[in-house]
C-alpha positions as CSV (number, residue, x, y, z in Angstrom):
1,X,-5.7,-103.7,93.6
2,X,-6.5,-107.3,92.2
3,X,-3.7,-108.8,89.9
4,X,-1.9,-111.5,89.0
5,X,1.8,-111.7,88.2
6,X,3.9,-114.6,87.2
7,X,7.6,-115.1,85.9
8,X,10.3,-118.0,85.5
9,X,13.4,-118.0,85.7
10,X,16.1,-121.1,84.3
11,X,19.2,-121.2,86.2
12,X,21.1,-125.0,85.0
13,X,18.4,-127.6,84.9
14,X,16.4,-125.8,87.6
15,X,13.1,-123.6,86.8
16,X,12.1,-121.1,89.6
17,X,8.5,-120.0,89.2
18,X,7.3,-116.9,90.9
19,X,3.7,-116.3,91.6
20,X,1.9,-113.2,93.0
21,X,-1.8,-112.7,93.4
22,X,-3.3,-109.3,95.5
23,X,-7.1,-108.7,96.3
24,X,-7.9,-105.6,98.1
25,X,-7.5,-104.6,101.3
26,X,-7.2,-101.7,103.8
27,X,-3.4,-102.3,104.5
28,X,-0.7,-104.6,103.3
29,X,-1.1,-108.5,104.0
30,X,2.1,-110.6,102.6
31,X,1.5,-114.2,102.9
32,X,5.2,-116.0,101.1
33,X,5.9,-119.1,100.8
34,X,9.0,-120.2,99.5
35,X,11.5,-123.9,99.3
36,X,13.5,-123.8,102.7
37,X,16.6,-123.6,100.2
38,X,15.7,-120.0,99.3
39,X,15.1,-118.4,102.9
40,X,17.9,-116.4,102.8
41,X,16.6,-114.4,100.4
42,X,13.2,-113.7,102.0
43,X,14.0,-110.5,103.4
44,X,14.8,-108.8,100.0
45,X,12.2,-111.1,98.2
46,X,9.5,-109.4,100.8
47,X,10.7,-105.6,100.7
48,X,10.4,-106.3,96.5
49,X,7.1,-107.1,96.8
50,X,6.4,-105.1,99.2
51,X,7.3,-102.3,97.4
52,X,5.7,-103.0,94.2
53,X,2.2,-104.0,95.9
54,X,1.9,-100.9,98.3
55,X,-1.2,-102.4,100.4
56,X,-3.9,-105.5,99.9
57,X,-3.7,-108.5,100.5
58,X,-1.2,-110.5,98.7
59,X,0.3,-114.2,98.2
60,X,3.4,-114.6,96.6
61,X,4.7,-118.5,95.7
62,X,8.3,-119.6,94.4
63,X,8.7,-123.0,93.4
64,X,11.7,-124.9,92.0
65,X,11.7,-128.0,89.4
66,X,14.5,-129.6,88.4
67,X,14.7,-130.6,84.9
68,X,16.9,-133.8,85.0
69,X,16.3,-136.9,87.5
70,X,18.6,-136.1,90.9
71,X,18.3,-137.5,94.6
72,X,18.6,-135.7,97.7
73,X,20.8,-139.0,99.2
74,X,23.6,-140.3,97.7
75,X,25.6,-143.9,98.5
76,X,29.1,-143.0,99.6
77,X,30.9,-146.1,97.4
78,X,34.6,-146.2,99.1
79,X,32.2,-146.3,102.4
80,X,30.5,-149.0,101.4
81,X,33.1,-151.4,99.8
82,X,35.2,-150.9,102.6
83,X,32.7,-151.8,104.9
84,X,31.9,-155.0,103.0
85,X,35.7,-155.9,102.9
86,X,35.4,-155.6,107.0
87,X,32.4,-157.6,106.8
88,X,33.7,-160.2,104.4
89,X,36.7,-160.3,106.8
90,X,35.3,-161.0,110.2
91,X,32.8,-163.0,108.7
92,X,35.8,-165.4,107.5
93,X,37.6,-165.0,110.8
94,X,34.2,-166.3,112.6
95,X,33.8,-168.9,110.3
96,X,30.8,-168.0,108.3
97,X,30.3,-169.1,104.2
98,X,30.0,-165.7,102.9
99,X,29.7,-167.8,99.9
100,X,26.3,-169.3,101.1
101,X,22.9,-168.4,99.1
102,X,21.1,-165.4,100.9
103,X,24.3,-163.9,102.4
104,X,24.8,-161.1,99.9
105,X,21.2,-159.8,100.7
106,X,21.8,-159.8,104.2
107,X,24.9,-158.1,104.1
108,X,23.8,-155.1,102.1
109,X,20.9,-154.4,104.2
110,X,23.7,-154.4,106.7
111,X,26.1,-152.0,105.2
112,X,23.5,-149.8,104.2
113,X,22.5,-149.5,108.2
114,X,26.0,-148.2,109.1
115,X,27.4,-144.6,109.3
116,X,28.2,-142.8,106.4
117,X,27.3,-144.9,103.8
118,X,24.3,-143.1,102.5
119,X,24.9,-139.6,102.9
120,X,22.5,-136.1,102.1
121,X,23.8,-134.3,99.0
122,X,22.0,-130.8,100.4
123,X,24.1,-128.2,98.0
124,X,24.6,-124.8,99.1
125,X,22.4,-122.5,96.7
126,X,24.7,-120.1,95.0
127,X,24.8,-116.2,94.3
128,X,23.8,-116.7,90.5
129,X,20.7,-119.1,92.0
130,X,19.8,-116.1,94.1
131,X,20.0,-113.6,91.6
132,X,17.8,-115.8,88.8
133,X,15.5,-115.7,91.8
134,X,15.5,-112.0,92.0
135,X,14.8,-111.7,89.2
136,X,12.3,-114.0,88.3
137,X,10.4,-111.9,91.5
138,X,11.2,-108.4,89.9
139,X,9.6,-109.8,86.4
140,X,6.4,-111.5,88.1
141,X,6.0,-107.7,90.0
142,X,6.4,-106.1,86.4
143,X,3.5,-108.1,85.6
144,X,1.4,-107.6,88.4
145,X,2.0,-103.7,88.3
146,X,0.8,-104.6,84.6
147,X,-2.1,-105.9,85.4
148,X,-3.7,-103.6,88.1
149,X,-3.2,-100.7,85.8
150,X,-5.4,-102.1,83.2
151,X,-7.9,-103.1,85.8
152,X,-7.4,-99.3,87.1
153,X,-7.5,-97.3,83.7
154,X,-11.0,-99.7,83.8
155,X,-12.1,-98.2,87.1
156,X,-11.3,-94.9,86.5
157,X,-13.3,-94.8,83.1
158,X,-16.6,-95.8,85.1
159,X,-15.9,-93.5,88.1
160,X,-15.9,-90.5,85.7
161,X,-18.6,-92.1,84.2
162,X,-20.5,-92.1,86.9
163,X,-19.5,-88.3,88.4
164,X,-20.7,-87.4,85.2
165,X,-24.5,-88.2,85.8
166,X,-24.2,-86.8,89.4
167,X,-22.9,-83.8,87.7
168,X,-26.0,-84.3,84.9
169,X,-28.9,-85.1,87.9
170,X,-27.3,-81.8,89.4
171,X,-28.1,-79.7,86.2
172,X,-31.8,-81.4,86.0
173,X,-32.6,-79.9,89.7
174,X,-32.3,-75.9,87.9
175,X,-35.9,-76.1,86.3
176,X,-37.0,-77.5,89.2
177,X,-35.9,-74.5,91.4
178,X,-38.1,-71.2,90.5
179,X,-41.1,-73.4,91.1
180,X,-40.3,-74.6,94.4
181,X,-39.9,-71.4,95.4
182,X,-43.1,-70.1,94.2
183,X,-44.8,-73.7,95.8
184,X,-43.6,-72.6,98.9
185,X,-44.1,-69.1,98.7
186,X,-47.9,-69.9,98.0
187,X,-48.1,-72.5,100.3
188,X,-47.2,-70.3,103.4
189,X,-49.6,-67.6,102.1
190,X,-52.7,-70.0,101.8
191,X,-51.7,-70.9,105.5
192,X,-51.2,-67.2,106.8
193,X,-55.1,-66.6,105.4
194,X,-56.7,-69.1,106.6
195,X,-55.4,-67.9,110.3
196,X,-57.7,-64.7,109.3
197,X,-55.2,-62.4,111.5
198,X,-53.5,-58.9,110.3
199,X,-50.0,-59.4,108.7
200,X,-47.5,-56.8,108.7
201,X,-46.8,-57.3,105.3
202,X,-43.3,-55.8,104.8
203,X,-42.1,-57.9,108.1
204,X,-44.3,-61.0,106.3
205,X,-41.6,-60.3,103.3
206,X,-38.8,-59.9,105.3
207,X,-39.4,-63.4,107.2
208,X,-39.8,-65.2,103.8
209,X,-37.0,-63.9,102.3
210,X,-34.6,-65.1,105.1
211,X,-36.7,-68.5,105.1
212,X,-36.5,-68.9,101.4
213,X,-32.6,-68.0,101.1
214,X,-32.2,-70.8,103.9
215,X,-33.9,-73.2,101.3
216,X,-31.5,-72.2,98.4
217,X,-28.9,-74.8,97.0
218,X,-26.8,-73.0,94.9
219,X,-23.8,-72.6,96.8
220,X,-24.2,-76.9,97.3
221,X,-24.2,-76.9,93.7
222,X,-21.4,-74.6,93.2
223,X,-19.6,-77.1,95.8
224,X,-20.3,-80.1,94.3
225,X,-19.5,-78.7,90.5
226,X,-16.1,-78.1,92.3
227,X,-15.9,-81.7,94.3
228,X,-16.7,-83.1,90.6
229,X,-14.1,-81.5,88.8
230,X,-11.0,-81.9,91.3
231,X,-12.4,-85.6,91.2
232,X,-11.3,-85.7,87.7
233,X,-8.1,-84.5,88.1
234,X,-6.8,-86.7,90.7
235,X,-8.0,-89.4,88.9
236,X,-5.9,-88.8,85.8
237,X,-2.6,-87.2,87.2
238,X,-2.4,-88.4,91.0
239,X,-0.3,-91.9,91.6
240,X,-2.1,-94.0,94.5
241,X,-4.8,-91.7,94.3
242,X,-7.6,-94.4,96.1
243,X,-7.6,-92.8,99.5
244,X,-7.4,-89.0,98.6
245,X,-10.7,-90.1,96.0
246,X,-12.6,-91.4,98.7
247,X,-12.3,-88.1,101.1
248,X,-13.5,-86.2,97.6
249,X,-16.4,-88.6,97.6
250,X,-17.1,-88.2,101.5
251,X,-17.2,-84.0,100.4
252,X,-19.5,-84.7,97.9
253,X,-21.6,-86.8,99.6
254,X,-21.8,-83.9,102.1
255,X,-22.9,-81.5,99.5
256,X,-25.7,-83.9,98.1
257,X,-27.0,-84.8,101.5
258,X,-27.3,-80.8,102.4
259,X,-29.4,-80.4,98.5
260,X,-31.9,-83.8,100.0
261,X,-32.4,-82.0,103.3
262,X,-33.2,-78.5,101.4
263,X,-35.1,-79.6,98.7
264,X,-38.6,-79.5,100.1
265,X,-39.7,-80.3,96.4
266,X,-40.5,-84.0,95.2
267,X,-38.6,-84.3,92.1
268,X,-35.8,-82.6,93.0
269,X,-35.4,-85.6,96.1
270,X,-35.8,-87.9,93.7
271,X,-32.4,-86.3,91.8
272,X,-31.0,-86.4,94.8
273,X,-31.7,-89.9,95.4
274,X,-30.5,-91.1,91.9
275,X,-27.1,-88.5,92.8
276,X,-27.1,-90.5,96.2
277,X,-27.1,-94.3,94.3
278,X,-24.6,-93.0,91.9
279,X,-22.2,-92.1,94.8
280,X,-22.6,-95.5,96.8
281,X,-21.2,-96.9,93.7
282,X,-18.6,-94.4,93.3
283,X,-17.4,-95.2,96.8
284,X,-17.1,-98.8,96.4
285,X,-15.2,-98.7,93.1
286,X,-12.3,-96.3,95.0
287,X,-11.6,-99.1,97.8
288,X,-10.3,-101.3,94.6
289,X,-7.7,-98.2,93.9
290,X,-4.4,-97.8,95.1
């Protein structure tokens, strides 16, 4: 779920950047921050990206530039010279030399105090604006959809990767089997003699057959070839596929856990181990997929 998207978009001498960045997470987090001119559209701009990001935890940034030199004030010039005509005026009436040195000075920084003589030029952001915003936010999702499937089609290469030496470790355990078998046959034989007591043998065989069977793994195996292989074909023809990979992974983790706790052979534990570390890894990889 990590990516990066950005677009711009040039609407007159204005150019609206989009930014979006996601990291993984559990559910969806949408942090947006955008220029107080462009909150109308922060409804649609968070159900696009939204929609595009599915869960994780994502920052998305708009910012405007504007290409030519502009000021948020302007000086209202009718204003102004009318107010220094008034000035001018009652300044003759009072008998002041508007002509004196310094007077010019101190009459601007008069006019300039008084109402509506600088006034804020706040224009009202258009329909066109809006819709170069859109869709400089639609682009910069492309692009972020973009990215997180290369980083999945990456992810999914070493989770098959790694199913595949579970699935390898799994076929190592067979040679392993017949002689633990015959280990634990033998085994419960030396420790029946040495009780030097009479043994029913037929009952002897019917008690070690049901004991052995309990110790057999081939239905785990069977399971886990299964587990392995539906794996695989989520993973290449399921959309969003993270969660439903990590319940196959939970199954298979079952199925490995029930081979450690029937084993009752070294080397076959050790598999299991090595099947166990390869799974961890497995399970950590599918919380970075959709």
């Amino acid at each position: 779920m990590t990516g990066f998207g950005k677009a711009e978009a040039l609407f007159g001498n204005k150019k609206i950047t989009v930014e979006i960045r996601s990291l993984n997470s559990k559910q969806l987090d949408l942090n947006l921050r955008l220029p107080a001119a462009y909150r109308q559209a922060e409804y649609e701009l968070r159900n696009l990206i939204s929609r595009a990001a599915v869960r994780g935890k994502v920052d998305a940034f708009v910012s405007v530039e504007t290409q030519t030199v502009e000021t948020a004030a302007r000086i209202d010039s009718a204003a102004f010279a009318a107010y220094v005509a008034q000035l001018r005026k009652a300044a003759r009436e009072a008998g002041l030399d508007t002509a004196a040195p310094g007077w010019d000075a101190a009459a601007l920084g008069c006019v300039m105090r008084l109402p509506d003589v600088v006034a804020s030029d706040a224009a009202a952001v258009t329909d066109e604006e809006l819709a170069a915003l859109i869709g400089a936010a639609r682009e910069a999702c492309e692009r972020l959809d973009a990215f997180r499937a290369q980083e999945g089609a990456t992810l999914i290469a070493d989770l098959e990767r790694r199913v595949d030496l579970i699935e390898e470790f799994k076929e190592q355990v067979v040679p392993f089997e017949a002689t633990r078998t015959e280990t634990v046959r033998a085994r419960i034989l030396d420790n029946l003699s040495k009780l030097h007591v009479d043994v029913d043998t037929n009952r002897l065989e019917q008690e070690m057959i049901f004991y052995l069977e309990k110790l057999d793994i081939t239905e785990e195996k069977v399971r886990l070839a299964n587990h392995c292989r539906y794996f695989r074909e989520v993973a290449a023809e399921e959309q969003a596929a993270g969660r439903k990979l990590g319940f196959i992974a939970q199954e298979m983790g079952r199925e490995i856990n029930t081979m450690g706790s029937k084993a009752n052979h070294a080397d076959i534990q050790r598999l299991v181990v090595r099947m166990k570390d390869e799974l961890e890894k497995i399970k950590e990889q599918v919380l970075n997929i959709l």
